[in-house]
N, C-alpha and C positions, 0 to 999 in steps of 0.2 A: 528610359521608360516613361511614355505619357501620364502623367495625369487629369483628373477631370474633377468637378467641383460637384457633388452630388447631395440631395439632402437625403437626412441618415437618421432615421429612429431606434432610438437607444432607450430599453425598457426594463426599470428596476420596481421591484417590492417596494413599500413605503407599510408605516404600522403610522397609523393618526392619534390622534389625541379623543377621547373623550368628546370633547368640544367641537375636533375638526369633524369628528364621523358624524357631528348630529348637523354642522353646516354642510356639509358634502351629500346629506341625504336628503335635506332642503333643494342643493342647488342640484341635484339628481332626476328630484319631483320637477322639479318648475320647469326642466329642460323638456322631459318629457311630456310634461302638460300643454307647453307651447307648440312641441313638434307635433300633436295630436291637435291640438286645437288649431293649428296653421293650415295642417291636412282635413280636419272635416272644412272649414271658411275656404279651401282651394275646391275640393269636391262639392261643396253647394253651391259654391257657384259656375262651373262646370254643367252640373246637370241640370240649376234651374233658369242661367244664364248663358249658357254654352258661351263663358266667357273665362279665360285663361290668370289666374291671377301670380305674380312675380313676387319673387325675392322680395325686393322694391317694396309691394303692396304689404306683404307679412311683417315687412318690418315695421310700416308706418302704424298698423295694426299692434303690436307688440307694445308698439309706444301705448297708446287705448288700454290696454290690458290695464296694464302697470294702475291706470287710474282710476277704475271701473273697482265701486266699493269692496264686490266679493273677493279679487284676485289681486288687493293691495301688497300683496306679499311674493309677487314676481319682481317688486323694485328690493327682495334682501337679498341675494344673490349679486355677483357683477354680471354685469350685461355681456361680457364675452360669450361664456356658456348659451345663454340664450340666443343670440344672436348666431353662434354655429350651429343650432339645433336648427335654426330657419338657413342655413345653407344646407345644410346638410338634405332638407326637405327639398331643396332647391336640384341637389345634384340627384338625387333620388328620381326625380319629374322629368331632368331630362333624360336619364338612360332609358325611363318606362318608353317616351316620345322616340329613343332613337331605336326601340325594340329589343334593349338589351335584356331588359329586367319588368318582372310585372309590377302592378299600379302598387304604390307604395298601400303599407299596414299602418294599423296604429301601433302604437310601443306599448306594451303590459307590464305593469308592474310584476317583479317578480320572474318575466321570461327574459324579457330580453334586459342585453349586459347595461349594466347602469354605467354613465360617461359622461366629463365635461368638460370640453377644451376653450384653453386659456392661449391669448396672445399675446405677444410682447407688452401690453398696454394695460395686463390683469393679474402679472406676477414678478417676482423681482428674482434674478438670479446674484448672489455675489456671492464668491469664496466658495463654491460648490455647497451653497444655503440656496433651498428655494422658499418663497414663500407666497402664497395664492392670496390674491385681492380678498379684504376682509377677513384673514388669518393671521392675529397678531405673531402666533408660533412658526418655525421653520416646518416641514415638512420630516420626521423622519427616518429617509430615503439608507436602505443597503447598498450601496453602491458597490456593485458586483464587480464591476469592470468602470474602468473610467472613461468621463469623456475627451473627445483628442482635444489636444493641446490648441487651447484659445476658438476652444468652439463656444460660439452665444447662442443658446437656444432661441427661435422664433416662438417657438409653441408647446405648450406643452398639456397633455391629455391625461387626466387623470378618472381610473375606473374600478368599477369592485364588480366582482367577478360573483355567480352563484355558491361559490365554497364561501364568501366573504372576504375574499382577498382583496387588498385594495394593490394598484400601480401604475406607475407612472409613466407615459411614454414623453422623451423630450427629443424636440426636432431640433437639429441642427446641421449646416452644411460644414463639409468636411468634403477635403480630399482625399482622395481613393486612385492610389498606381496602378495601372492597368497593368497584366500578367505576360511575362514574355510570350511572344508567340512561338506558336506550339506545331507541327504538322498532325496530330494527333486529332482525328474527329471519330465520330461514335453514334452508332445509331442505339436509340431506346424503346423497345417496345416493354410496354405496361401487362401487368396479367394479375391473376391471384392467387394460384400455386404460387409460383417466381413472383414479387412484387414488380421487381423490373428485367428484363434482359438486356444485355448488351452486346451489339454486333461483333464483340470480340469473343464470346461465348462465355460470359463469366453472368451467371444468374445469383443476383439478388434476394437473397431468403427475405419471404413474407412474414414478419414477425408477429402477424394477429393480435396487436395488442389488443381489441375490443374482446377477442374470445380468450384471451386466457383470465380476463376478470369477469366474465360472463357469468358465472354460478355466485360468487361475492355480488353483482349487479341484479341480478334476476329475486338473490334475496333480499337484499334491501329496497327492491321495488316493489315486494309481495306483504313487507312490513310496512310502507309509507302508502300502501294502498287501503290498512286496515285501521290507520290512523284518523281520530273524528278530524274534518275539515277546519281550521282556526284554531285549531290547539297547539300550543306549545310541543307536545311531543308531535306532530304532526311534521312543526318545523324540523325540531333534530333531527327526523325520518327523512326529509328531505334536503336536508344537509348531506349528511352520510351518499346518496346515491348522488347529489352533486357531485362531491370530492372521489370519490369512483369513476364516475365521470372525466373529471378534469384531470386527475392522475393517467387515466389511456391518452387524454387529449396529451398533454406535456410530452409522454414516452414518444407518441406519435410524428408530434412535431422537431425533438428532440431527433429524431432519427433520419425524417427528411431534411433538416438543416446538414447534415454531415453527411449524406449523400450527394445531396445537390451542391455545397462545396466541394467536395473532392470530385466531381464530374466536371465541374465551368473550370478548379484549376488543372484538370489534367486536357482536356480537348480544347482545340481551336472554335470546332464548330459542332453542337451538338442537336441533332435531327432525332423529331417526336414526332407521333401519331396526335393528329387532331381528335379528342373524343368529346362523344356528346354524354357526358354524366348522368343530366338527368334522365336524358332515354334509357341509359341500362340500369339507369335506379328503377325502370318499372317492372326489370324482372326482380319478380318476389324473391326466386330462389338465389338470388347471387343479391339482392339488393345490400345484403346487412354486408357482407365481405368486402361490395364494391365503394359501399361509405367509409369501415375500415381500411382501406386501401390508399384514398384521399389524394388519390391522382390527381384532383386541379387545386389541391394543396403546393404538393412538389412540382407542377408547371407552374405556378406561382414563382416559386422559390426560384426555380431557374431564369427565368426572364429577367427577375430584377437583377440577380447577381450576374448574370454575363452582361447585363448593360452597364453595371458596374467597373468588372474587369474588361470590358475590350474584350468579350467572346460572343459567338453568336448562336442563338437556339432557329433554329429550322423547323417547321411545323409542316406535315404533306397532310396532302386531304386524304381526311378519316374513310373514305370511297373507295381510298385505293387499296387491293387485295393484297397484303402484303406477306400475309401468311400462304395463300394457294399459291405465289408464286416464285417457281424455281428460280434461287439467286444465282445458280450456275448458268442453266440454257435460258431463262424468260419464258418458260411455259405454263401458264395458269388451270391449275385443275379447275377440273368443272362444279364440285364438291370438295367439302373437308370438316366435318362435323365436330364439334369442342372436344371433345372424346380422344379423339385421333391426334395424340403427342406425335407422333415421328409417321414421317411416310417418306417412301420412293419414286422418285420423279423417273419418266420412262428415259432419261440421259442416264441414268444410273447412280443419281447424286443423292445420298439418303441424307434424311434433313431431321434436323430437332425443330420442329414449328416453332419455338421461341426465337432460337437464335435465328431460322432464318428469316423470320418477319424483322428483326431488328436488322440484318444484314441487308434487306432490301429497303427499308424507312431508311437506315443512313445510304446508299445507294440513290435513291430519289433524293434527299435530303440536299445531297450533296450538288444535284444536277439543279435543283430550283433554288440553291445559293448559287450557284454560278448564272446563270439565268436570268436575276435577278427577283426580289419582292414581287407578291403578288401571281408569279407561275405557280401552276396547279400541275401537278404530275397527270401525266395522260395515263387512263387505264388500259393497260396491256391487253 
């Protein structure tokens, strides 16, 4: 059985100290203040220089900060954090450049997840104690699960979450046995009746986490909306619809980890429909079901973990009609409106539209893995 040498984030609970929470909330500020203040000094001069500024230059900048009277207080943090806040800025600029992603935001206190990562050179690991640069305390860490045997962490990323949660993600490489092979492959079409379908005709129940705490959500959003602004109960009001919140999230994630595992170890090769998310986020009436749903969640999950085990995911373009057509004869109706669960193709072959859009995605799927990378299914 091959193995392969992969790096591997392994992410535990941590409770701080007193002491740590009020440095962690320091190095939390200055992270974010840099990543904002990198991005306005990148955007001004951009628009009044149409002149491109680097990693490189933010850092040389960062150095200035540190000594510029008002902001003497970016030299009490370690410089790790800072300094990935300015890659981070970095990787951000190029996906905008290659069209992946739009022109980067600033970070708001309070919305987005507060985070600060530490490299080999800003925390000490020994005897499973960690300890962050300028914390004379260990960290501590629940260690739910351990890490493998004679793993040294490179990095490790510490965050608190809107409930108040704090945690740790620690990178380290590890090997990982690739899964015997298998003749078993499986096509998936996605939906929101059926969360998923499978070419084998076994449908995945949608379990709605967002809607069955919908009425618990709805009123703790109708309480924290009549709260004065900067008040203390204001926060608790906003605590409570966090944790409601992150409770659907966890269920959520919690259910596509054990899906998308038992799929990458049961098939060799597993064939998806390419979707465009945010285009069907603009229908109103499906938008709320099709964010509960989090299909480029669990296509996530699958990529990394068959690149893991030695399986492969197949993606056809999202163009091709996989539901109008007959997986028996290859005939494509002309219509077939969402409405219309099951219909009969004039060969005589009556069809459940889930299973057989999933019978046709692994069908293509299968023909543009042979084919090789990059084929595109021709529409019938």
């Amino acid at each position: 059985m091959a193995t392969g040498v992969v790096k591997r984030a392994y992410k535990y609970r941590f409770y701080p100290t007193d002491g740590q929470a009020q440095q962690l909330a320091r190095t939390f500020g200055c992270t974010r203040y840099v990543y904002n203040r990198a991005l306005a000094e990148r955007s001004h001069a951009w628009q009044q220089e149409q002149r491109r500024v680097s990693y490189g230059d933010t850092s040389k900048m960062l150095t200035g900060w540190k000594r510029e009277p008002d902001t003497t207080w970016l030299a009490e943090p370690s410089k790790g954090p800072l300094q990935e806040a300015l890659r981070q800025l970095q990787g951000a600029f190029d996906k905008f450049w290659r069209g992946q992603n739009r022109y980067p935001k600033f970070k708001k206190k309070g919305v987005s997840k507060d985070s600060a990562t530490y490299f080999s050179n800003c925390f000490t690991y020994r005897g499973g104690v960690i300890r962050l640069a300028k914390q004379a305390e260990p960290l501590d860490i629940r260690w739910s699960r351990p890490l493998p045997d004679g793993a040294v962490p490179s990095q490790v990323t510490v965050s608190r979450n809107s409930r108040g949660q704090y945690h740790i993600s620690i990178l380290v490489e590890t090997e990982i046995a690739s899964l015997l092979s298998t003749e078993q492959t499986v096509g998936v079409d996605a939906g929101i009746t059926s969360l998923f379908t499978l070419s084998t005709g076994e449908k995945i129940d949608n379990p709605r986490h967002e809607a069955k705490d919908r009425v618990r959500l709805a009123k703790a959003q109708r309480a924290l909306a009549k709260k004065q602004k900067g008040s203390a109960n204001r926060a608790k009001a906003r605590l409570k619809v966090a944790k409601i919140y992150g409770r659907v999230a966890d269920r959520r994630r919690d259910h596509l980890h054990k899906l998308s595992t038992r799929l990458v170890r049961e098939n060799q090769v597993i064939a998806v429909e390419t979707l465009s998310a945010a285009n069907m986020l603009k229908n109103r009436s499906l938008s709320r079901a099709i964010s509960d749903a989090a299909w480029s969640e669990f296509r996530s999950m699958l990529d990394y973990k068959a690149d893991w085990y030695g399986r492969r995911v197949v993606a056809i373009d999202r163009f091709y009609p996989s539901s109008k057509t007959c997986s028996v004869c290859g005939v494509v109706v002309e219509s077939l409106p969402l409405d219309v669960r099951e219909w009969t193709c004039r060969c005589g072959a009556v069809h459940d539209r889930d299973v057989n859009a999933a019978i046709n995605i692994l069908a293509v799927g299968l023909a543009v893995s042979a084919c090789g990378d990059g084929v595109s299914p021709l529409l019938v």
